[in-house]
C-alpha positions as CSV (number, residue, x, y, z in Angstrom):
1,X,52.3,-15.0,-55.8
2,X,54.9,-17.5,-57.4
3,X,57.7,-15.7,-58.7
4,X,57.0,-16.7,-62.2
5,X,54.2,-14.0,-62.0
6,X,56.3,-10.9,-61.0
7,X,57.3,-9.9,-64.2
8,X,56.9,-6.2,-65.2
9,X,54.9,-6.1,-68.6
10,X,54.4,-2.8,-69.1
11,X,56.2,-2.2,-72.5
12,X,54.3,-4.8,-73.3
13,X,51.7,-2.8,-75.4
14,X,50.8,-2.0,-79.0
15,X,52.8,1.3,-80.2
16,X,49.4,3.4,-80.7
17,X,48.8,3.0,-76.8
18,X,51.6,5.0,-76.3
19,X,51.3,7.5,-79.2
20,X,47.8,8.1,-78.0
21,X,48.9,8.6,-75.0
22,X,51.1,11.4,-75.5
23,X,48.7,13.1,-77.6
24,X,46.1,12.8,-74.9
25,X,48.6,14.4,-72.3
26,X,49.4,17.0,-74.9
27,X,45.8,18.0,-75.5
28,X,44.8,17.9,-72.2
29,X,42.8,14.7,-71.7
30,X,45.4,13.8,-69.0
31,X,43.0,13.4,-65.8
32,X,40.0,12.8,-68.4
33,X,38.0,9.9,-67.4
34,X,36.8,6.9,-69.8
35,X,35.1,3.7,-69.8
36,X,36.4,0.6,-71.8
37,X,34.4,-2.6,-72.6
38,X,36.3,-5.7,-73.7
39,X,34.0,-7.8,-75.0
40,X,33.8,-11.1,-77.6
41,X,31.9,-11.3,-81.0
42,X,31.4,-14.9,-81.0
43,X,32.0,-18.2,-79.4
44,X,35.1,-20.5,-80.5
45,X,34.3,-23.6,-82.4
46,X,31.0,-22.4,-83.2
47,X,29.5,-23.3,-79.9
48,X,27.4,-22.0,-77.2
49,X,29.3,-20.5,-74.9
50,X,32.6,-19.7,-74.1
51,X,34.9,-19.7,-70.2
52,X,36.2,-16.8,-68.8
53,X,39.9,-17.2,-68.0
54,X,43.0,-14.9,-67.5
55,X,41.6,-12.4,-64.8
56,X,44.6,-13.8,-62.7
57,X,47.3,-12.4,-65.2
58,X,45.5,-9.2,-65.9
59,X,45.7,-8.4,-61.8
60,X,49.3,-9.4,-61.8
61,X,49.7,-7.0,-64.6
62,X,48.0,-4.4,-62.8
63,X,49.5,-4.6,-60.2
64,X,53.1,-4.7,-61.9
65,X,52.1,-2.0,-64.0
66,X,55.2,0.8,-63.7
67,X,57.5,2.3,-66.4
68,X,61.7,2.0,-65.3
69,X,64.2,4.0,-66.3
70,X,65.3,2.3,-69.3
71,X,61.3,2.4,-70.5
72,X,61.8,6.1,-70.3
73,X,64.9,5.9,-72.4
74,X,63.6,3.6,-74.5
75,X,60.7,6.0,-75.4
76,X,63.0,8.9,-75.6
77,X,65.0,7.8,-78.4
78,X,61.5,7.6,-80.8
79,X,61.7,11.0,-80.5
80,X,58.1,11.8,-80.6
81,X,57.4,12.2,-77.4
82,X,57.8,15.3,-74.9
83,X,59.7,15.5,-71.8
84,X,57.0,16.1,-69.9
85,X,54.8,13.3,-71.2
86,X,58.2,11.3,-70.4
87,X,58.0,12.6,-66.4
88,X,54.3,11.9,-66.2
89,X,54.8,7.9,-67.0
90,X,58.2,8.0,-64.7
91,X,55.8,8.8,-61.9
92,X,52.7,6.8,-63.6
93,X,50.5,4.6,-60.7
94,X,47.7,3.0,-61.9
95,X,44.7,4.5,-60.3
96,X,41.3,2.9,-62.9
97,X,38.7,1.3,-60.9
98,X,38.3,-2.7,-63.1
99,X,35.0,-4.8,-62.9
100,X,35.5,-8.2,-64.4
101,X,33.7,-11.6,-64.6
102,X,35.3,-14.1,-62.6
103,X,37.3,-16.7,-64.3
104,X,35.7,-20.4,-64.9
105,X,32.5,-18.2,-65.3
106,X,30.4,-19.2,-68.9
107,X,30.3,-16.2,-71.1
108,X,28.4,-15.4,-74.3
109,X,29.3,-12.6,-76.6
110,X,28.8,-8.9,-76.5
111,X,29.0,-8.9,-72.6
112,X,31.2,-6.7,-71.1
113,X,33.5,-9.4,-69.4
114,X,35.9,-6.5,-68.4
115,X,35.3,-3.1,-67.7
116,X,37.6,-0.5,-66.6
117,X,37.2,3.3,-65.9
118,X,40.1,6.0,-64.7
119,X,41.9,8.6,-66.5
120,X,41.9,7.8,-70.4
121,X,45.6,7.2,-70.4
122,X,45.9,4.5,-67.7
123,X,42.6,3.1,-69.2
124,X,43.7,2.8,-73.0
125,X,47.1,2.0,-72.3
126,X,46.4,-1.5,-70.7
127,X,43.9,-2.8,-73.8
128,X,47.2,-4.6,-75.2
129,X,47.6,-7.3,-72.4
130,X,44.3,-7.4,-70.7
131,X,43.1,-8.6,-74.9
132,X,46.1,-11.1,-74.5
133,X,45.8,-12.2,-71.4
134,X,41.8,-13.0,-71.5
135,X,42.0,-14.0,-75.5
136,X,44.5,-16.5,-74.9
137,X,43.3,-18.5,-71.8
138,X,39.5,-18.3,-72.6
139,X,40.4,-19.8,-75.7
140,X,41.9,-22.6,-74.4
141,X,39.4,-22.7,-71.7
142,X,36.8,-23.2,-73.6
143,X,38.7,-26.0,-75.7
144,X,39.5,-27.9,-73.0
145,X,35.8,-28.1,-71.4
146,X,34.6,-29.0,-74.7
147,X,37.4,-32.0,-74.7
148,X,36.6,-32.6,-71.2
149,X,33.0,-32.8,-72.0
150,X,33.1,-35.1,-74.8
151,X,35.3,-37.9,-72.9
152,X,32.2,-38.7,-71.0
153,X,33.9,-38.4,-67.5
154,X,36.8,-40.0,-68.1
155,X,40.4,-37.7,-67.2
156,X,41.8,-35.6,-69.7
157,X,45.2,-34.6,-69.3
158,X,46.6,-31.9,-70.8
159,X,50.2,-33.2,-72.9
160,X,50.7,-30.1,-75.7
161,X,53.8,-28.1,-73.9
162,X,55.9,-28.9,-77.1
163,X,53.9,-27.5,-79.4
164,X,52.1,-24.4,-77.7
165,X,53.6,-21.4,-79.1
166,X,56.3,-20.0,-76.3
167,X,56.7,-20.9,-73.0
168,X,53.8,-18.5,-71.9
169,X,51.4,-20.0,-73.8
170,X,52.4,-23.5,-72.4
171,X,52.6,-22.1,-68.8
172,X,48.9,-20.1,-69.0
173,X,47.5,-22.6,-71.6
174,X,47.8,-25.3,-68.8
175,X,46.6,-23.0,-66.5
176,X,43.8,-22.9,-68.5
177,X,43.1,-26.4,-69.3
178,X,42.9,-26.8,-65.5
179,X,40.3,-24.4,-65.5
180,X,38.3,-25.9,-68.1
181,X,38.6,-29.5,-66.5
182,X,41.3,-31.6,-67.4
183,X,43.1,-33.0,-63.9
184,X,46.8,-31.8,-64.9
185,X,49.8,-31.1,-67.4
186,X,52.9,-32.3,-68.4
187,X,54.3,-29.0,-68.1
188,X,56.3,-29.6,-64.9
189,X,56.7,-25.6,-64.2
190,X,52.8,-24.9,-64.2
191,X,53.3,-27.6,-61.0
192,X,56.0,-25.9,-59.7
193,X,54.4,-22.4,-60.3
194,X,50.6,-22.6,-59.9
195,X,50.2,-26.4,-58.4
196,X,48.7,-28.0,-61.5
197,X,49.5,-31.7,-61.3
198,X,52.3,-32.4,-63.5
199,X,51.7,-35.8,-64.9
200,X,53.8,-38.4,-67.5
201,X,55.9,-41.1,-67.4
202,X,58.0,-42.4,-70.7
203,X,58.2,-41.4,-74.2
204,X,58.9,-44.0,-77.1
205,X,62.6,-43.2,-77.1
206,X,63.2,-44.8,-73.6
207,X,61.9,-48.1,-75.1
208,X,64.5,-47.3,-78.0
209,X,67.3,-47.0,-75.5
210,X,67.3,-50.7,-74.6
211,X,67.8,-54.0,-76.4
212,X,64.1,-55.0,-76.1
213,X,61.0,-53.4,-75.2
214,X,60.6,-56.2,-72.2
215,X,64.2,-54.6,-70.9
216,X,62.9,-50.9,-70.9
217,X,59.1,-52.0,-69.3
218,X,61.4,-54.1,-66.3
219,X,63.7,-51.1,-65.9
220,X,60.9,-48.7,-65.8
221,X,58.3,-50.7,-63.2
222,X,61.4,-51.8,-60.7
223,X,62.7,-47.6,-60.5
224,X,58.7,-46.4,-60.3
225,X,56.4,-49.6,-59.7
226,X,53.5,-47.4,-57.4
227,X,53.0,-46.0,-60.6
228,X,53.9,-47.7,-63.3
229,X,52.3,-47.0,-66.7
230,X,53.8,-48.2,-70.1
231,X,53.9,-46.6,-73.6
232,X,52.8,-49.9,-75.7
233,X,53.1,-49.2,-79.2
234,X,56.5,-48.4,-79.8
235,X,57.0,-51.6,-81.6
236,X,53.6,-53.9,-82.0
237,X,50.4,-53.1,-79.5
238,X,49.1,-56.3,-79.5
239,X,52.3,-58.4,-80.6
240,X,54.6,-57.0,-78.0
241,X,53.6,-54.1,-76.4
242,X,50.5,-55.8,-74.3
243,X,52.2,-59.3,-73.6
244,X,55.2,-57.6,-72.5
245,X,53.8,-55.3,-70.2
246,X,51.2,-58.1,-68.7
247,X,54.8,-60.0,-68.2
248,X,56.2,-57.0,-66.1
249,X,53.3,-56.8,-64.2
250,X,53.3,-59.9,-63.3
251,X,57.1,-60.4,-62.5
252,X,58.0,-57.1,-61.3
253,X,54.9,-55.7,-60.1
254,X,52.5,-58.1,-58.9
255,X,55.1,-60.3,-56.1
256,X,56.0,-57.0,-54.8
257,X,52.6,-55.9,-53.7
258,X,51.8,-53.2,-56.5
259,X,49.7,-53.3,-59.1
260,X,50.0,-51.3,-62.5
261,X,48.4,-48.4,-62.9
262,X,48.4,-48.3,-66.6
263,X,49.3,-48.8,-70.4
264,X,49.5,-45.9,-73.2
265,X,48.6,-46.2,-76.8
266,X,49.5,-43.4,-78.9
267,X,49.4,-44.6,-82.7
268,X,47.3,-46.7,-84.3
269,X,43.6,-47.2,-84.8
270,X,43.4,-46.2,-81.3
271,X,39.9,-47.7,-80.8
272,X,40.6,-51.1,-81.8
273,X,43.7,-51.9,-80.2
274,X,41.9,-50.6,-76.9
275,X,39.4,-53.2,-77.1
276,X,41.9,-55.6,-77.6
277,X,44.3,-54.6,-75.2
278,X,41.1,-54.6,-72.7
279,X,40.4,-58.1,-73.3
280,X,44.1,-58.9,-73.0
281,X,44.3,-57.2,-69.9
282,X,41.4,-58.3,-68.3
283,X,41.9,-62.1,-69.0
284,X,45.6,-61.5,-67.3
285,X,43.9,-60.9,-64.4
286,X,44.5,-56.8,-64.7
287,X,40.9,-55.2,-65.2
288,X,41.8,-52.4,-62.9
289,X,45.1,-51.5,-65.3
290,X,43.9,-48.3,-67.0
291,X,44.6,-47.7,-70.7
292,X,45.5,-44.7,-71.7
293,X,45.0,-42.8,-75.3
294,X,46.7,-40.0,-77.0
295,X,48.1,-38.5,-80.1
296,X,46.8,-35.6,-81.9
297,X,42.8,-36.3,-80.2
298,X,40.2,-33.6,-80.1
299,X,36.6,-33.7,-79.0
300,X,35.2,-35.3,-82.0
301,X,37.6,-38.0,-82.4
302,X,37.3,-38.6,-78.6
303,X,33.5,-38.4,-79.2
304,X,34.0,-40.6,-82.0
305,X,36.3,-43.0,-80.5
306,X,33.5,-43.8,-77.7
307,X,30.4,-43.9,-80.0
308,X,32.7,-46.4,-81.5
309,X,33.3,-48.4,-77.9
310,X,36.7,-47.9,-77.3
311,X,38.1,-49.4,-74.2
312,X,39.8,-46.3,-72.5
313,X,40.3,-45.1,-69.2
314,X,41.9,-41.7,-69.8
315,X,42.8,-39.1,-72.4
316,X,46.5,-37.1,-73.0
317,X,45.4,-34.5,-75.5
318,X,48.7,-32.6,-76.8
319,X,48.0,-29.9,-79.8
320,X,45.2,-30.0,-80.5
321,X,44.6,-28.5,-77.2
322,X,47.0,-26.1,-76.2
323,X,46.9,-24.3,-79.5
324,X,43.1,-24.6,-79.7
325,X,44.2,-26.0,-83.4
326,X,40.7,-25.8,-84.5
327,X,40.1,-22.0,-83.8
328,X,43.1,-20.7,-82.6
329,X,42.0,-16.8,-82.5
330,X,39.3,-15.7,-79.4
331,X,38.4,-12.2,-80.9
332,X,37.9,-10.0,-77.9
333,X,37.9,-6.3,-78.5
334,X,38.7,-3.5,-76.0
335,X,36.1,-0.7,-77.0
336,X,35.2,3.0,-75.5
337,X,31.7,2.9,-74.5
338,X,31.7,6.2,-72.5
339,X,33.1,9.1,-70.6
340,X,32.6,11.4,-67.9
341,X,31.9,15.2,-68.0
342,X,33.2,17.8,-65.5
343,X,30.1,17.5,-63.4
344,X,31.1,13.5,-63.9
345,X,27.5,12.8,-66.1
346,X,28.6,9.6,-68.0
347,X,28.5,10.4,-71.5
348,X,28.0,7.5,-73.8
349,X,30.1,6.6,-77.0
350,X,29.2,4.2,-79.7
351,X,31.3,3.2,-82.3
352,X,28.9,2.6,-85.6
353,X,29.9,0.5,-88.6
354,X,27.6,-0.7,-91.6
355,X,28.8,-4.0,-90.4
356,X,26.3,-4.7,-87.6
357,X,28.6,-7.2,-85.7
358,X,31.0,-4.0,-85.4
359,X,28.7,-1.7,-83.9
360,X,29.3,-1.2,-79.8
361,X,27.1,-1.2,-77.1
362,X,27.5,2.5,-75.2
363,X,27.0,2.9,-71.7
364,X,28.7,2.1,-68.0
365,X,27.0,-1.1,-67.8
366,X,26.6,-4.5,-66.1
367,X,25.5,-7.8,-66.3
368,X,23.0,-10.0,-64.8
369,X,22.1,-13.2,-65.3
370,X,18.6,-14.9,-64.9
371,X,18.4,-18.3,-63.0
372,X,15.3,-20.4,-63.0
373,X,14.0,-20.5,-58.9
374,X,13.3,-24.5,-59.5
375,X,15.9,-26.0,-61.9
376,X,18.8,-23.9,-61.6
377,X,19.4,-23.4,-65.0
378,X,20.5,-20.1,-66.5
379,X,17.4,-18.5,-68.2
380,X,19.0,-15.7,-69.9
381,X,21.6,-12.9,-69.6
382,X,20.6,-8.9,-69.3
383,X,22.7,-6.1,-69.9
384,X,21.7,-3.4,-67.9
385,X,22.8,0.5,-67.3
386,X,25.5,0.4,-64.1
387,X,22.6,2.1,-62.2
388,X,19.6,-0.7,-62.8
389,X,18.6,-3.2,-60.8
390,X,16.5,-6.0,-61.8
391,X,13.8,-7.1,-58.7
392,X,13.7,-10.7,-58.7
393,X,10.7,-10.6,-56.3
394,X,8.6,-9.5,-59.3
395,X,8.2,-10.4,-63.2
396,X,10.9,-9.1,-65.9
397,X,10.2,-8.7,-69.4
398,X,13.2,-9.8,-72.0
399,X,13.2,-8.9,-75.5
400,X,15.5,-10.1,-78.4
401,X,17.9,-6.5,-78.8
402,X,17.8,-7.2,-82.8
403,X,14.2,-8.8,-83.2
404,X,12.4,-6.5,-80.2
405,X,8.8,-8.3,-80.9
406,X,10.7,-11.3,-79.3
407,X,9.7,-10.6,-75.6
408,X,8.9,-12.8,-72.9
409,X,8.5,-12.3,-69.4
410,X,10.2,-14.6,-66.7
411,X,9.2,-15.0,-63.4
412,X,10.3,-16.9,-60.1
413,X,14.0,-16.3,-61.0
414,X,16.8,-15.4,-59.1
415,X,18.9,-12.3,-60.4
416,X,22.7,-12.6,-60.1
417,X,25.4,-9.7,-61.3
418,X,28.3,-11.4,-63.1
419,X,30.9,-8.6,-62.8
420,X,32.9,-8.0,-59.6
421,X,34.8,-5.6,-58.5
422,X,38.6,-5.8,-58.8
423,X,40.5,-2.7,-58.3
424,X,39.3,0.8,-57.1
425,X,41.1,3.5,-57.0
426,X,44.1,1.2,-58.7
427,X,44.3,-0.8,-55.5
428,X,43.1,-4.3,-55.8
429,X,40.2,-5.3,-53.4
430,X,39.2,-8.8,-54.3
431,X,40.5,-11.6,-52.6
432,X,41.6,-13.8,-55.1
433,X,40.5,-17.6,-55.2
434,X,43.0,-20.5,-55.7
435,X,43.5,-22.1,-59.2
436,X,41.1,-25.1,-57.0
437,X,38.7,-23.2,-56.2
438,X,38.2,-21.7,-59.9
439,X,38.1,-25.4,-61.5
440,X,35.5,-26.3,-59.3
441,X,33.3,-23.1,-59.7
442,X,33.6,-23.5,-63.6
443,X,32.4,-27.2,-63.0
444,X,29.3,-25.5,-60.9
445,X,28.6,-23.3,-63.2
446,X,28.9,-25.5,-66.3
447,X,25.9,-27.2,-64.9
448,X,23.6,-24.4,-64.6
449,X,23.9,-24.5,-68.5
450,X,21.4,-26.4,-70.3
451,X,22.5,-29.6,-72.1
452,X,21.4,-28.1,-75.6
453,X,23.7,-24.8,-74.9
454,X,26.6,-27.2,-74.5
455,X,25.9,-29.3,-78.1
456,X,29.2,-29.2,-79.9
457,X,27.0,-29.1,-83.3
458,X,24.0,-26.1,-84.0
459,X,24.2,-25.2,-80.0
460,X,20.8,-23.7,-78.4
461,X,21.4,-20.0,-78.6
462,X,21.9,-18.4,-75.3
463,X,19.7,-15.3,-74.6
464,X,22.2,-12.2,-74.2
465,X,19.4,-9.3,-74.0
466,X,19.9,-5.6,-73.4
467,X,17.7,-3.8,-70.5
468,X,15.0,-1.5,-72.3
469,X,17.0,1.5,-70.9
470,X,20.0,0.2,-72.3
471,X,18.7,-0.3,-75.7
472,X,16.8,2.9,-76.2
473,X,20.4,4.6,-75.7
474,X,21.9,2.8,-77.8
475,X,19.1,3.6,-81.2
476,X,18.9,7.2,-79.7
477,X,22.8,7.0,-80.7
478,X,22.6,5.0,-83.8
479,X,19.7,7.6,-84.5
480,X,22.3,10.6,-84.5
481,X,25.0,9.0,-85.8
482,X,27.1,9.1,-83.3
């Protein structure tokens, strides 16, 4: 893996992890083993669905995960915690098996996009940065397929490294924009790092640093002129900035054998001065010249922008992106859904709370999801008990989990489990795909969605269901109390 990835995170972690920890050791639930959910409550953005991204990190992490000597100290010097406790994380290997969904899959809330079971320690120590990790870049995900979505086809590139919050969050949040569909970044060390196109040319201040605009566009097209784009608004769009650039092109460009590849507009009523740079353009004789719009966009205005007919070729999307400005806050939880007895009998845990969202599914569980046999499309998805199987060769009867008389029975489907397996035994098994590989399966599997699922406004809700089994363990449960 690049090096920017072998970074020990382990003291990364919420205080309690550790405090728990030690009283777990101390009490005897060492080598007791748990089962943790992480799951969502709802989608960003009020849509329909959101994109699983991050798995990546979390097996970097995992892999990583190991306490040094000056962790030990560290701890030591709280003075809460027992030698002993201190020797058992100086020779700590992570041994939990972990079942994720694979990244650039669509996911809808209250699955169990991660699961992980070993000894209670290793299990609930790692909730800190697998919540990070999967929050933060299926956040942005999901932003950037809704951006890419609403510009119709045309590229998106992601331009927000000055304004995500840390260099992590620019590094991963163009990770994630890849995922979600936009063709690259102009944070150069996600190139570097991960191979993410790194993509940009001038900012207004190179225009600045010359005694005319026309000086800094010549400069610019004779050191790069196979792929010369130029930022048009520093001054006047249609005043200066077009005729300028169409007099570069033409005397720098054109009797060398290149032609430009582009102008940017980034202030402005952006829609207007696209049309009329488009007509400018075109009647120059440069109708392959792409224009180029950015500064502070989103999906609605981009949505808006080409209800409107704006005249543009391509999308830099800075902010508004990268910090998912709109909803800038996932919401996955990391929950105990069960453990195991001596005899290893999975015991199920529920956490209960007069505020229904709150309340957890228990159980070792998985997910399937039902594909129509003719279209494609995803029908539904069913949470099941780790142990069920659904027969696709035969009828299956779904029911709402919250309003049970909603049932319907689906046939000539195809039954497909979401989860795979990671690690086992705290060794990781799973090959892991290239960044590539996980933009085009999220494409894929964008399209098995229908088009009313993927409405930015009042989405179709999506079908999550529970297995009958499933659900009469759970109201056996919220029957007791506990």
């Amino acid at each position: 893996m690049p090096k920017y990835e072998n970074r020990n995170l382990t003291m990364l972690t919420d205080f309690y992890e550790l405090t728990m920890a030690g009283g777990y050791f101390e009490n005897g639930f060492k080598d007791k083993i748990a089962y943790f959910d992480m799951f969502y409550r709802r989608n960003p953005d009020k849509g329909g669905f959101a994109i699983m991204a991050g798995v990546q990190q979390v097996v970097d992490y995992l892999k990583n995960l190991r306490f040094t000597d000056e962790d030990i100290d560290f701890l030591r010097t709280k003075g809460i915690f027992s030698e002993e406790f201190l020797d058992y994380l100086r020779d700590f290997r992570f041994s939990c098996d972990v079942w994720m969904v694979p990244e650039g899959t669509p996911i809808f809330p209250g699955e169990p996009i991660v699961t992980v079971r070993g000894p209670v320690i290793q299990a609930q120590f790692i909730e800190t940065m697998i919540l990070l990790t999967i929050n933060h870049q299926s956040l942005i995900a999901t932003k950037a397929s809704r951006i890419v979505r609403a510009s119709e086809g045309r590229a998106v590139m992601e331009f927000g490294s000055r304004r995500a919050q840390g260099a992590d969050a620019a590094v991963y949040g163009a990770r994630a924009t890849y995922i979600g569909g936009c063709v690259g970044t102009a944070c150069t060390i996600a190139d570097r790092e991960m191979g993410i196109p790194a993509l940009g040319t001038m900012a207004h201040s190179w225009i600045q640093m010359f005694d005319s605009e026309e000086d800094a566009f010549r400069a610019y097209a004779r050191r790069y002129p196979h792929a010369c784009t130029l930022l048009v608004d520093t001054y006047n769009v249609l005043k200066s900035g077009i005729p300028n650039a169409i007099k570069i092109f033409n005397e720098e460009l054109v009797p060398n054998g290149y032609r430009p590849a582009g102008i940017r507009i980034d202030s402005g009523d952006i829609t207007y001065l696209s049309k009329k740079a488009r007509k400018m353009l075109d009647d120059a004789g440069f109708p392959d010249c792409k224009i180029c719009a950015s500064n502070s966009l989103d999906e609605y205005i981009i949505k808006d922008m080409l209800l409107q007919g704006a005249k543009v070729d391509t999308f830099g999307v800075g902010e508004r992106l990268i910090t998912s400005a709109s909803e800038p806050m996932f919401g996955g939880v990391y929950k105990l859904c069960g453990i195991e007895d001596e005899q290893g009998n999975i015991i199920p845990k529920i956490k209960i709370s007069e505020n229904v969202e709150k309340i957890t599914t228990p159980c070792f569980k998985k997910i399937y999801r039902l594909y129509d046999q003719d279209t494609h499309k995803a029908i539904a998805d069913v949470i099941t008990l780790f142990d069920e199987v659904i027969d696709d060769s035969k009828p299956y009867e779904i029911f709402d989990p919250e309003h049970t008389w909603k049932r319907k029975t689906v046939d000539n489907f195809i039954a497909v489990e979401l989860k795979k397996q990671y690690f086992k035994n705290g060794e990781l098994i799973m090959e892991m795909p290239t960044l590539d590989a996980i933009k085009d399966y999220c494409r894929v599997a964008l399209d098995t969605l229908w088009d009313e699922v993927k409405r930015f406004e009042n989405p179709h809700e999506y079908y999550v269901d529970l297995s009958q089994k499933l659900w009469d363990v759970k109201h056996e449960l919220l029957k007791k109390g506990k």
